[in-house]
N, C-alpha and C positions, 0 to 999 in steps of 0.2 A: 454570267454576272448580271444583277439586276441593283441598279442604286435606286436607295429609294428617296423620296426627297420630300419637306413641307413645301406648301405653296405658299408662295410670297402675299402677306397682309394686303400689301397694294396690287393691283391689277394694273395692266395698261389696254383700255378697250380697244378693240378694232374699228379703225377707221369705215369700213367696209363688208362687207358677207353678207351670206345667207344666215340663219338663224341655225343655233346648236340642235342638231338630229340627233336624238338618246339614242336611236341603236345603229349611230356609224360609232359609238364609241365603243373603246377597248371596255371589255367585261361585260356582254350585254344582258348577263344575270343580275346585274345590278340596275337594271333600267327601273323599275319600279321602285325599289328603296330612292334614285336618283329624283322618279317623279314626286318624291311623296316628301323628300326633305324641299322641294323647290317650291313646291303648293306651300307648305307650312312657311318658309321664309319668306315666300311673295305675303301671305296675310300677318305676320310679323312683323313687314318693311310697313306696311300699309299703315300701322295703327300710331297715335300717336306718341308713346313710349319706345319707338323702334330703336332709335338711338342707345337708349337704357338697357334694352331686350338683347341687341347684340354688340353690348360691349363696346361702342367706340364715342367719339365727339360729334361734338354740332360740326368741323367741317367736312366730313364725312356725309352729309347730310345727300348728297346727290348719290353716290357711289349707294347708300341702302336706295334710294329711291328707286336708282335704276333695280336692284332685286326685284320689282314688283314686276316689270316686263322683261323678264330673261327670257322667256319663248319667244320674244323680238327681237330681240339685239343682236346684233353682229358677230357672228364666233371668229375664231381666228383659231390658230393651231396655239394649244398649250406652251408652247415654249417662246410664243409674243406675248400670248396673255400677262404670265408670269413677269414677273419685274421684280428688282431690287437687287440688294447686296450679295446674296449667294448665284443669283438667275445671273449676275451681272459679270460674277468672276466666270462662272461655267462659259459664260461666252457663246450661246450655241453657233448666233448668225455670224460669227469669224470662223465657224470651223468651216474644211473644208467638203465636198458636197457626200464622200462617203464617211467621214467623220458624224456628219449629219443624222446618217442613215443610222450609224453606230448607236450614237446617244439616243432614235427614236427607238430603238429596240432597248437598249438596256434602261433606261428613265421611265420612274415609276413615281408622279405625285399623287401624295398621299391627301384628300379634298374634302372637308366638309360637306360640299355639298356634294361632290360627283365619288368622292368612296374611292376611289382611285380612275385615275386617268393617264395614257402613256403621254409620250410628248409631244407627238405629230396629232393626239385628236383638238378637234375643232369644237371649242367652248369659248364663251360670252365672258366679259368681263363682272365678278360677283364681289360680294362682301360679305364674310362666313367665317368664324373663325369655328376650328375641331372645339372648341373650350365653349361652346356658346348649348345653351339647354333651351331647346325648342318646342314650344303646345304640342302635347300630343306624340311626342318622341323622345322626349327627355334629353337626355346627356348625347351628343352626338358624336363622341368615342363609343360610349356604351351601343349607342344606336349601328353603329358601322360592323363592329367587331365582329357580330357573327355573319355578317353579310359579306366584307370582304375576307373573312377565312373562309368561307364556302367559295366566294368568285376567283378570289387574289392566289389563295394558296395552291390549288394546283397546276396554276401558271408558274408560279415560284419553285416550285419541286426541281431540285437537283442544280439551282442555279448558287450562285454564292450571294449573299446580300448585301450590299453594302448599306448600313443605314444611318441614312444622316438626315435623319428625321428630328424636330425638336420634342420635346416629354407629350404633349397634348395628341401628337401625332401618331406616336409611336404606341400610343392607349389602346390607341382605333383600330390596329393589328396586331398580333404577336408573333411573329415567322418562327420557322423551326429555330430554335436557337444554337443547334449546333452549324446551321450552317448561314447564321448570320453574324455581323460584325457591327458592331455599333461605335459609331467615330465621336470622339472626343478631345476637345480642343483646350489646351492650357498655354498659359506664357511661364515659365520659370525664368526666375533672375537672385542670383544669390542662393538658389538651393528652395527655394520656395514658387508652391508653385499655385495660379492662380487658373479659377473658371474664365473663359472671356466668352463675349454673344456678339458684340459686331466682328469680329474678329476670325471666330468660330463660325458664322455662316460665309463670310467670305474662305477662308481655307477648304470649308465644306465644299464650296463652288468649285474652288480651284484642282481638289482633289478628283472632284466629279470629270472637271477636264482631263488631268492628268490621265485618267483612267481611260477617258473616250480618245486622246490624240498618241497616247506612248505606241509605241510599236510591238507587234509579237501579239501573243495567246492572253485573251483578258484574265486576270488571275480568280483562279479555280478553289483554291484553300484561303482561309485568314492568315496564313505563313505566307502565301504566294502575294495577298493584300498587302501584309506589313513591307513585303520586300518591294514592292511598287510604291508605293511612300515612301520608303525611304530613299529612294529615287530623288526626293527632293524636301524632304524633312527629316528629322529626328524624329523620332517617333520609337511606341513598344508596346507589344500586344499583349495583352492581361488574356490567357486563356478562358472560354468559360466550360459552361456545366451543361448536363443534360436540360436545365432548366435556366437559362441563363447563359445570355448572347456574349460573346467574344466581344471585346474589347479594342480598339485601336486608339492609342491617344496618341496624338499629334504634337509636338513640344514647343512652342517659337521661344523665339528670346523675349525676354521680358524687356 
């Protein structure tokens, strides 16, 4: 089983380190694609339009700054970098030390700039979103796609996928679709039933747990998925197609 996950908007930097080594990281086919979106983002941050280029406000204004020296900056393992609502329900630093181990092998985030990375590698706090179009690279789903289908997918072969990735993410790769599962989160109340996003990356989180802390064999099929869910939600799997990922929606109360 491999979950695969966005990275959280916000970052939290490291207080401390050495600076991120491109090839201790997971997928080392990907080092060059790695370097080449970093160089473009460092001269992006640089310029006076950076703010407008990728997408956020003036108080964001240090967080592109820091883009411009990421070969400086303090890495940390992926899973402190990461911060927010769904990093937050997964909980990595409460699990226990082989729980740990677990989630560094199944956790797959899906990075603008790093194309993917597991959870234990050691990267710098950045500002990137998948949706953002880059000098010289263009669309950075479009730019990823065939690089992590050549690095990503035959690491992935034969595993089940769980993806709880959001749409901009999930652009950037396409796993086999028979053996993946893409989770989606609704509230129903009265029979009607609604999309939620703060809600939907927290359950994401929490499902991500469930999967790393339940006991027994990680689930092998999207049947063996739904049945570990419902573990502790309502939930129902929409089967898919040769072309077209498996379904799992999650149902809260409204």
């Amino acid at each position: 089983m491999l979950i695969l996950l966005p990275p959280s908007e916000g970052k939290t930097p490291a207080d401390a380190g050495t600076p991120v080594d491109l090839s201790t990281l997971s997928f080392p086919a990907l080092t060059q694609a790695r370097q080449d979106v970093a160089s473009a983002l460092a001269q992006v941050s640089a310029q006076d339009d950076a703010l407008d280029q990728l997408g956020v406000g003036a108080t964001l204004v240090h967080e592109v700054s820091r883009n411009t020296r990421l070969a400086h900056e303090p890495a940390a393992p992926a899973h402190s970098i990461y911060t927010g609502v769904l990093f937050d329900a997964l909980g990595y630093h409460s699990l226990s030390k082989p729980q740990q181990r677990k989630a560094d092998a199944a956790v797959l985030v899906i990075s603008g700039l790093w194309g993917a990375v597991a959870f234990a590698d050691s990267i710098p706090a950045y500002r990137l979103s998948m949706s953002v179009k880059l000098p010289g690279l263009g669309k950075l789903a479009s730019f990823w796609k065939p690089h992590l289908t050549a690095a990503v997918a035959p690491h992935a072969q034969g595993h089940l996928l769980v993806d709880c990735r959001s749409s901009s993410y999930a652009a950037a790769w396409v796993p086999d679709p028979t053996r993946t599962v893409a989770i989606n989160v609704f509230t129903e109340r009265h029979g009607v039933r609604k999309v939620v996003s703060h809600f939907a990356k927290h359950t994401r989180g929490e499902l991500a747990r469930h999967l790393i802390t339940r006991p027994g064999k990680a689930p092998q099929t999207p049947a063996q998925l739904a049945g570990a869910a419902g573990e502790k939600w309502v939930v129902e799997l929409v089967e898919g197609t040769a072309r077209k990922a498996h379904a799992l929606n999650i149902i809260l109360p409204g």
